[in-house]
C-alpha positions in Angstrom: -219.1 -20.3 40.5 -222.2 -20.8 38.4 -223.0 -24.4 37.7 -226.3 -23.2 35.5 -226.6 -20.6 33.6 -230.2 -20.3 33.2 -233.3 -23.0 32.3 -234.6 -23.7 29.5 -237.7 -24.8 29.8 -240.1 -26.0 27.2 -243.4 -27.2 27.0 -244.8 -30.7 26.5 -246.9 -30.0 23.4 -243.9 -29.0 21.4 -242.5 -32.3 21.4 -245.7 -33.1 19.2 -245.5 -30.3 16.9 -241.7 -31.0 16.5 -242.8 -34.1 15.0 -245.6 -32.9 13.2 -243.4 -30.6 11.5 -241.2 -32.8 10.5 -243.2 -35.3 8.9 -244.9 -32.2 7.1 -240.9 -31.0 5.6 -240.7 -34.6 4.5 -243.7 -34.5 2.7 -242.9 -31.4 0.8 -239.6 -33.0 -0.5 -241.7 -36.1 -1.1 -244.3 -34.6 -3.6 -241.2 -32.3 -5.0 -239.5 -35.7 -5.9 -243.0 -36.9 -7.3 -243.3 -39.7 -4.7 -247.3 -40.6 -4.3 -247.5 -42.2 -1.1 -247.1 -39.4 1.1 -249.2 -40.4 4.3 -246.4 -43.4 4.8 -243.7 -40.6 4.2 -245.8 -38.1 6.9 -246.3 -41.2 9.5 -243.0 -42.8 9.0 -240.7 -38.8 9.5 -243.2 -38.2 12.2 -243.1 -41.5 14.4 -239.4 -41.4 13.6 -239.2 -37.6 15.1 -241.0 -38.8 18.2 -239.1 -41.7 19.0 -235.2 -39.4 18.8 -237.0 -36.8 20.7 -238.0 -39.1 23.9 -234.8 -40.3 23.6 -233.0 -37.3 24.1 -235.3 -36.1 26.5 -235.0 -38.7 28.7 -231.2 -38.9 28.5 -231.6 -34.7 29.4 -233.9 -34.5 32.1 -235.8 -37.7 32.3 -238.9 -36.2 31.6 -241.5 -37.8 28.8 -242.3 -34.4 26.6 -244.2 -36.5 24.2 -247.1 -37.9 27.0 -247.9 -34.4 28.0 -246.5 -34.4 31.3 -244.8 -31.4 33.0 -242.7 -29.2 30.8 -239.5 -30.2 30.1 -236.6 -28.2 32.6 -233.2 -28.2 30.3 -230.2 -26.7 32.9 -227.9 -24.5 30.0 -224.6 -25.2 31.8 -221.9 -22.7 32.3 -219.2 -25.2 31.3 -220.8 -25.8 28.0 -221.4 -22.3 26.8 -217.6 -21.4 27.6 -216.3 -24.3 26.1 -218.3 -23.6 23.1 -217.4 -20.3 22.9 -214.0 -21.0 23.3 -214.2 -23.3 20.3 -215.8 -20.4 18.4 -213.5 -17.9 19.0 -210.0 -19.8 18.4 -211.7 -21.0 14.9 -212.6 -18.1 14.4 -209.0 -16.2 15.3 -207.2 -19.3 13.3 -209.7 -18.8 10.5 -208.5 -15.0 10.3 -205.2 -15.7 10.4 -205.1 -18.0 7.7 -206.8 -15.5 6.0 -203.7 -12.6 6.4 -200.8 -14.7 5.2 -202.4 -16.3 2.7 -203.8 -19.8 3.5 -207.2 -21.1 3.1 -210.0 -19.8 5.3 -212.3 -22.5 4.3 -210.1 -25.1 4.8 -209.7 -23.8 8.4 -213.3 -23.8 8.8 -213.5 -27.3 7.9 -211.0 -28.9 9.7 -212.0 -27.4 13.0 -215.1 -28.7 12.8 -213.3 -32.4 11.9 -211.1 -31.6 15.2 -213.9 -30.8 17.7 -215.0 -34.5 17.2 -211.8 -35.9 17.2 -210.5 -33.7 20.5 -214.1 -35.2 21.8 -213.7 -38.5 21.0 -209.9 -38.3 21.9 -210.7 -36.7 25.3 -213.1 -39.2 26.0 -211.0 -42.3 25.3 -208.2 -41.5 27.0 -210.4 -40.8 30.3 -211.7 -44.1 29.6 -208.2 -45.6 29.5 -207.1 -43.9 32.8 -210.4 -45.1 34.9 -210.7 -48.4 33.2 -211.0 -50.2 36.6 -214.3 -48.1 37.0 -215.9 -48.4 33.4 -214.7 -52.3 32.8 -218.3 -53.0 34.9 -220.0 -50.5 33.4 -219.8 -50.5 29.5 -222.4 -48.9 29.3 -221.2 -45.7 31.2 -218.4 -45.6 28.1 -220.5 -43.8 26.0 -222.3 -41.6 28.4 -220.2 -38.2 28.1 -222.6 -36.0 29.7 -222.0 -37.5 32.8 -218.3 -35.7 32.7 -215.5 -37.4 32.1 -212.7 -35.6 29.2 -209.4 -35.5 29.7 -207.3 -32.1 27.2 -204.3 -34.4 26.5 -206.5 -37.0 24.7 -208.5 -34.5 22.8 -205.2 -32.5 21.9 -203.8 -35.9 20.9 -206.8 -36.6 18.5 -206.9 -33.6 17.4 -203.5 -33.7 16.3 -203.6 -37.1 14.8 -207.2 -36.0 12.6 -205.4 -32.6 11.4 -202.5 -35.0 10.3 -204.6 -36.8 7.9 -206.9 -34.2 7.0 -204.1 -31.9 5.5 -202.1 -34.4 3.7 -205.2 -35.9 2.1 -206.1 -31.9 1.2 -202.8 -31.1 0.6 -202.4 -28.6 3.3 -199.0 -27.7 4.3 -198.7 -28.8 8.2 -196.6 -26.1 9.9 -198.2 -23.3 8.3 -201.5 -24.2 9.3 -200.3 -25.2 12.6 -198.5 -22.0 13.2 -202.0 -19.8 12.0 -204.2 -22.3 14.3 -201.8 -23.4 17.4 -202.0 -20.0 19.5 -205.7 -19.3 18.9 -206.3 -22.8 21.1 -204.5 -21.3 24.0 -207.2 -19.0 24.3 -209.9 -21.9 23.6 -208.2 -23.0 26.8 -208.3 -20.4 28.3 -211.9 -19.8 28.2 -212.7 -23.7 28.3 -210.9 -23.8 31.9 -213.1 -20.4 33.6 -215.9 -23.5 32.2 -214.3 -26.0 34.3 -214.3 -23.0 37.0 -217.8 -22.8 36.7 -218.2 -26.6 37.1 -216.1 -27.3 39.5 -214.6 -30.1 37.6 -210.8 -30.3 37.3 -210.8 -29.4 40.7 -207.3 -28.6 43.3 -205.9 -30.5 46.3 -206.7 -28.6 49.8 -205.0 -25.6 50.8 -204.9 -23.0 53.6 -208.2 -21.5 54.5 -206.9 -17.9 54.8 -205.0 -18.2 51.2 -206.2 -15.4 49.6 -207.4 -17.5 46.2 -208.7 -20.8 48.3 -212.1 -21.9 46.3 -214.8 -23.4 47.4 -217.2 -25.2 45.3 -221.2 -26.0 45.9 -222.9 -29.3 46.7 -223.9 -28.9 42.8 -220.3 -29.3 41.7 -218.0 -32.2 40.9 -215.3 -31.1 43.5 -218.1 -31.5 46.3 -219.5 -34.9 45.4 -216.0 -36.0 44.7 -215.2 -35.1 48.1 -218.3 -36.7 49.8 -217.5 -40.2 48.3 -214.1 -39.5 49.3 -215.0 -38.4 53.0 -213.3 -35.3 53.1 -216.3 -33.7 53.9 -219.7 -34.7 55.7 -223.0 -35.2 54.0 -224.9 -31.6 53.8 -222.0 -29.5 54.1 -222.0 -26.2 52.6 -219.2 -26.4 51.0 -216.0 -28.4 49.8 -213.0 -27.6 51.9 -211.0 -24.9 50.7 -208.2 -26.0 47.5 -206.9 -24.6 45.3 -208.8 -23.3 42.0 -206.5 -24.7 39.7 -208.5 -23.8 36.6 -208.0 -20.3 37.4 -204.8 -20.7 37.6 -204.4 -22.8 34.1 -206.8 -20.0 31.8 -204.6 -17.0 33.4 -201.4 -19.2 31.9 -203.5 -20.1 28.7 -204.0 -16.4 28.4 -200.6 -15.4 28.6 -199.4 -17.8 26.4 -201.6 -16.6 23.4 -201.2 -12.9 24.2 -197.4 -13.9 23.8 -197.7 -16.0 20.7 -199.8 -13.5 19.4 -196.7 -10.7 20.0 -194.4 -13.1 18.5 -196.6 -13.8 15.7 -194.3 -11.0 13.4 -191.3 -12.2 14.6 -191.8 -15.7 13.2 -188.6 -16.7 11.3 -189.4 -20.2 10.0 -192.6 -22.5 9.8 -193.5 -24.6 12.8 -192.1 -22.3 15.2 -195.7 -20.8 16.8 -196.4 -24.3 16.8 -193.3 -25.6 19.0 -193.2 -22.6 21.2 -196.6 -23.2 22.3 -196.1 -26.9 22.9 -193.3 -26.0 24.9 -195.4 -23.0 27.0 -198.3 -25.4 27.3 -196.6 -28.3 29.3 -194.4 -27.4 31.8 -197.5 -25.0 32.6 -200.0 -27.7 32.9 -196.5 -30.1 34.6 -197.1 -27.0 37.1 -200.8 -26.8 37.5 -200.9 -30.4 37.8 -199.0 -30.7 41.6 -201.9 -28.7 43.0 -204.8 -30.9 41.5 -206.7 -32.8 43.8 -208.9 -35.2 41.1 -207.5 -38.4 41.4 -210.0 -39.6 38.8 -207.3 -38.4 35.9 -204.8 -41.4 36.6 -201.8 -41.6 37.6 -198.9 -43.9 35.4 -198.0 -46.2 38.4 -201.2 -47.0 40.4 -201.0 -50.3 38.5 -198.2 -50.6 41.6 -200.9 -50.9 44.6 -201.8 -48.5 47.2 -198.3 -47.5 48.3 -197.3 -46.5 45.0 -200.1 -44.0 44.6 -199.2 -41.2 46.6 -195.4 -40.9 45.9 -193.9 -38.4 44.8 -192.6 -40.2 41.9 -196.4 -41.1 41.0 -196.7 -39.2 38.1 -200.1 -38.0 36.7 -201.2 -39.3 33.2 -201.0 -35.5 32.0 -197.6 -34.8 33.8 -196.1 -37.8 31.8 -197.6 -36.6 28.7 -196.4 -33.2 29.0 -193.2 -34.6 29.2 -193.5 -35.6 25.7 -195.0 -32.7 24.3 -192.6 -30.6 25.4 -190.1 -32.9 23.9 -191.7 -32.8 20.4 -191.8 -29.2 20.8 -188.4 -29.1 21.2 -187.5 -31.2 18.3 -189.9 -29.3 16.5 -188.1 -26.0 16.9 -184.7 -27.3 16.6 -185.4 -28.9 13.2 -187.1 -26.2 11.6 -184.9 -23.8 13.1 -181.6 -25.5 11.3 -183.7 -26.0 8.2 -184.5 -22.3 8.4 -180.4 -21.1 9.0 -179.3 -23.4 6.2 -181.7 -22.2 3.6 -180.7 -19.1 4.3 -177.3 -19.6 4.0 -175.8 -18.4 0.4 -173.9 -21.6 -1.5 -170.4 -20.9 -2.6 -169.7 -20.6 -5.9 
């Protein structure tokens, strides 16, 4: 488990030359346009410059870069880089795809960058939705993402929703694009959850301490300061209790699902079916993953109940009832195209 990656750390004169820079690039395009008051065009970019920059320095790391204090310590977190390179590398594998049976690899380019803000905002919403009792007195926290807090159903569900109305206003046949792009985000998954790994976010419910995969996660990591405002474990202990490193158990599913889609990839016999065999891989594993979870901040459908409803086995989580219906749709998604599929292939009488 590695929380951080490696610092960044940057000194607090650039912060000035940032700004200095970038009312100097503003002026250029100013004189090219054949503005004349170019000193208001240099004060205005700059001052604008400095005022984004200590914004987003203090929302980082709290630190003024512009006053010439210490240099600015930016922790490059593990999560993020896998998460981003899982992004990368299933746009990239969807993009190629496209490419070999004959759809647009631009298009693919485009839309996935329209669905990594729409899976964002998606994911974000819906964790919103399930720990509203926590963010109704604290609005503010709503929009404060880098404090954690995304949810894969609600991104998946935004994504879906944004690719909808993307391809019919570009006049992109769904299924096909679907079928080129649904297995590469298995492995986006895959890689996204070692993130969570590193993180400790996502974490698992408490298992033996001689099982031979038991994880335990740093003070640095979610799983431990869940666990100390929970009281599972004392303040200034070493570790979180043993549980169960669900994420790895997740991206080794993720992984066999696209190396499996990926086989079945020339065996395709009608449109949509990559698509619905996914969906209906995807959720019974996550339905699985999901009885060894031990973050109760996803929700759960009846805690609305009280307290004796939320530990019954009946209490399903918010992802185990929405697995439920995705692997309905991907049922009806197979069993639709499949009879489309039979009867088109089926010769008319004469």
């Amino acid at each position: 488990m590695l929380p951080v990656l490696f610092t960044l750390t940057i000194p607090p004169s650039l912060g000035l030359v940032l700004s200095a820079a970038s009312g100097a690039w503003q002026v250029r395009s100013a004189r090219a346009a054949g503005e004349k008051n170019l000193w208001k065009t240099f004060v205005t970019w700059t001052a604008g410059t400095a005022v984004v920059l200590f914004a987003a320095v203090n929302a980082l790391g709290g630190q003024n870069i512009l006053h010439l204090q210490r240099p600015l310590a930016i922790p490059i977190h593990t999560y993020g880089i896998l998460v981003a390179a899982g992004f990368l590398v299933a746009m990239s594998l969807a993009a190629r795809t496209a490419e070999r049976t004959g759809l647009s690899r631009e298009k693919v380019f485009d839309l996935s960058f329209g669905i990594l803000v729409a899976a964002m905002i998606g994911s974000r919403i819906l964790f919103i939705i399930v720990n509203w009792d926590e963010y109704a007195h604290d609005l503010v926290g709503i929009v404060q993402f880098w404090k954690g807090g995304l949810v894969f159903y609600g991104g998946f569900i935004g994504a879906v929703l944004f690719s909808v109305w993307y391809m019919r206003r570009h006049d992109m046949p769904f299924l096909p694009y679907a079928d080129a792009m649904g297995p590469t985000v298995a492995i986006g998954q895959a890689l996204g959850r070692l993130g969570c790994f590193s993180a400790g976010c996502c974490w698992g419910g408490a298992c033996d301490a001689h099982y031979a995969f038991a994880a335990r996660f740093p003070p640095e990591s979610l799983a431990y300061q869940s666990q100390i405002s929970t009281h599972l474990i004392a303040a200034g202990a070493p570790t979180t209790i043993p549980i169960h490193p669900t994420q790895l158990y997740e991206a080794l599913g993720c992984a066999l699902i696209f190396l499996f889609l990926t086989w079945w990839r020339s065996r395709k016999r009608f449109h949509g079916e990559l698509l619905a065999l996914y969906l209906m891989l995807y959720a019974p594993l996550r339905a699985i993953v999901e009885t060894f979870r031990g973050d109760e901040e996803r929700g759960r459908v009846f805690n609305f109940l009280g307290g004796w409803a939320r530990h019954a086995w009946w209490n399903l989580s918010t992802s185990e009832l929405i697995s439920i219906g995705i692997f309905a749709a991907g049922v009806a998604i197979y069993v639709t195209q499949s009879r489309r599929a039979s009867s088109a292939s089926v010769p008319v009488a004469a």
